[in-house]
N, C-alpha and C positions, 0 to 999 in steps of 0.2 A: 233235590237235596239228597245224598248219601248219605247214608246210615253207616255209622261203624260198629262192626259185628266186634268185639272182645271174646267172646268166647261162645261155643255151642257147640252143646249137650245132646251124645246120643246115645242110648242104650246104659246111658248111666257114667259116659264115661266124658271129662272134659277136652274141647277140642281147643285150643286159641292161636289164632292165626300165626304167620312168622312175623319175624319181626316188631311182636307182640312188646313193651317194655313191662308191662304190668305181670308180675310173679304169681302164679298160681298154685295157692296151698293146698292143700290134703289135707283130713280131717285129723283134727287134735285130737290127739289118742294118749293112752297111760299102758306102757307098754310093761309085763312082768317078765326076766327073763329067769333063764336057767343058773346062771350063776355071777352074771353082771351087776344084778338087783333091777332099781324102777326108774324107767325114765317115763317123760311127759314132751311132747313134741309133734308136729305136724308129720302125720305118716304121708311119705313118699313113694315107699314101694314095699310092696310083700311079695317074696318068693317061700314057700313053706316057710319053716321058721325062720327066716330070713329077713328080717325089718330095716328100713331104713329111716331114718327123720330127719327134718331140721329144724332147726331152734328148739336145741333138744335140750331138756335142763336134768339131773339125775335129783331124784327125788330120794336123798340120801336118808333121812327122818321126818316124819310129819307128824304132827296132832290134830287134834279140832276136828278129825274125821275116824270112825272108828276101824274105815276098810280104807282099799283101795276107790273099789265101786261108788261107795260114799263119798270121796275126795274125788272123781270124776263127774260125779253128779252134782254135788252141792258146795262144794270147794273143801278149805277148811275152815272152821269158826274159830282156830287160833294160830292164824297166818305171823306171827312175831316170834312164836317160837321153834315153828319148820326150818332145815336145815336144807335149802335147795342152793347147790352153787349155781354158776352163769351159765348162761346158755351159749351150747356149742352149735357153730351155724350147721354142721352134719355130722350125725353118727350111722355107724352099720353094727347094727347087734344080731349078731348070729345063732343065737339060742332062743328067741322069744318063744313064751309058753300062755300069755295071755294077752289079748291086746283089748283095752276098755275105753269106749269113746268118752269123750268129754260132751260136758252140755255148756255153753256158751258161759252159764256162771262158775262150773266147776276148771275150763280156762284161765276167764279174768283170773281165779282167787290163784291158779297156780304161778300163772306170770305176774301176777302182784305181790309175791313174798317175795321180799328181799334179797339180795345174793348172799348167801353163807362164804364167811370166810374163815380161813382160823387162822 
């Protein structure tokens, strides 16, 4: 019986075969730029300040968290009145000045608020 490999890991870095159809994220990150403001999105690639994501949402206003750091950590405790529109399947932000990983609930709660429209 063969085994199917999917993906493997060396030196920290991911490997997955060709013809792979399964997409392989990067870690959900809270990006702060120089003049763009905040997005929230699966990092893709960093060259110096040079970020890239996908399913990237701009985190236009938030509450329910009192920082950034706090709302990558713990999400926000008032997801109904955050102002996050849709998610763009890729951005390139070329000023990032801080990049804050998320923890798997500080995620959920950002791709759980709602799309802002006006």
């Amino acid at each position: 019986m063969e085994t199917e490999v999917k993906e493997l890991i060396i030196n920290g870095i991911v490997y997955v075969p060709k013809g792979s159809t399964e997409e392989v994220k990067g870690d959900y990150v809270i990006i702060r730029t120089y003049s763009a403001g905040v997005f929230a999105g699966y990092l893709k690639r960093r060259e110096g300040r040079e970020v890239e994501l996908t399913d990237a949402r701009r985190i236009y206003y938030w509450t329910g968290a009192a920082t950034l750091s706090q709302l990558a950590m713990e999400g926000s405790s008032s997801p109904d009145t955050c102002k996050f529109p849709c998610e763009v399947a890729e951005i390139i932000l070329t000023q990032a000045i801080e990049i804050i990983p998320c923890t798997e609930k500080g995620r959920k709660s950002i791709q759980g608020v709602k799309i802002w429209k006006q």
